[in-house]
N, C-alpha and C positions, 0 to 999 in steps of 0.2 A: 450644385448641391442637390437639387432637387432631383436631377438626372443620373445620381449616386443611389441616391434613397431611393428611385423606384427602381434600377438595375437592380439593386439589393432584394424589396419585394419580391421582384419576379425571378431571381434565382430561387428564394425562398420557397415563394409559392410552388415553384417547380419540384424541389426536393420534397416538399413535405406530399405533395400528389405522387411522387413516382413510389415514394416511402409505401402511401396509402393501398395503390395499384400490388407492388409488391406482396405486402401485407394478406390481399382480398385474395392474391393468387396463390401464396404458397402457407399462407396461414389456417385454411381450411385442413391441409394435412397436417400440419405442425399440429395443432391443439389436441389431438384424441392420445397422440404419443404423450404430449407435456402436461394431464390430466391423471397422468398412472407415475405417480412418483414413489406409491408404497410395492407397486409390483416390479422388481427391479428387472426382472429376466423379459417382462412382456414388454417395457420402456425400451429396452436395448433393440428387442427385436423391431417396433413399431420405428425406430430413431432408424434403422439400416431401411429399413423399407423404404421412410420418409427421403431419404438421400437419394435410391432407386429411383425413386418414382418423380425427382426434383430433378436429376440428374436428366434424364432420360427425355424430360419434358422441354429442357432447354436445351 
């Protein structure tokens, strides 16, 4: 039982840091695009760049 439960923690633990990591790395570019939701033509372009620039970096 107890060697259930804490497998479980530490898978948990593990998703919710890689979630985190994830986040801190491609959230910096995400947010300036997801910030312009009334300028539609600047969000489109800023979202293709976003994919470029995610793209390219992995």
């Amino acid at each position: 039982m107890a060697s259930k439960l804490h497998s479980f923690i530490l898978v948990f633990v593990i998703l919710v840091v890689n979630s985190v990591l994830e986040a801190q790395a491609g959230g910096i570019r995400i947010r300036p695009g997801s910030h312009l939701p009334g300028d539609a033509s600047g969000s489109n372009s800023n979202h293709s760049d976003i994919t470029e620039k995610s793209n390219s970096s992995l």
